[in-house]
C-alpha positions, 0 to 999 in steps of 0.5 A: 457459511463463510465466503474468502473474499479475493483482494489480491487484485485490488491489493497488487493495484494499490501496490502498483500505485504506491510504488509510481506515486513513491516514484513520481516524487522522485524519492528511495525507499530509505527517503520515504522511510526517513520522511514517514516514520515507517521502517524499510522493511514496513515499506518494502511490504506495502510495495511487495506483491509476493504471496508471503508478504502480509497485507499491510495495514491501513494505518501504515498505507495512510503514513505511507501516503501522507508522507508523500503528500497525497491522498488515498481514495478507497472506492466502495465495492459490494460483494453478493452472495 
């Protein structure tokens, strides 16, 4: 049996989060490009919330934040069958 998990809802909230932290530190997409190494295309896909936008990968979410300084947190979740 195989369950889809739904993380379209913890994504869009992270995606809200990175695009206010990106924002807070005062710096454009180009900037933050400059800053991690990440293209603008790979940027604006982790800030896009449209369903043909790919889920971004972990590796490119770390950049992302280490380039602005900060750090990510990822709550545990449990899901039952």
């Amino acid at each position: 049996m195989t369950t889809d998990l739904d993380i379209s809802i913890p994504l869009q909230l992270l995606r809200m989060q990175l695009v206010g932290l990106r924002k807070s530190k005062h710096l454009t997409q180009k900037e933050l490009s400059n800053i991690s190494g990440l293209s603008i295309g790979c940027i604006s896909n982790i800030e896009s919330g449209n369903d043909s936008t790919p889920i971004p990968s972990l590796n490119s979410v770390l950049k992302y934040v280490h380039a602005l300084n900060s750090d990510l947190y990822i709550k545990e979740i449990s899901v039952n069958n």
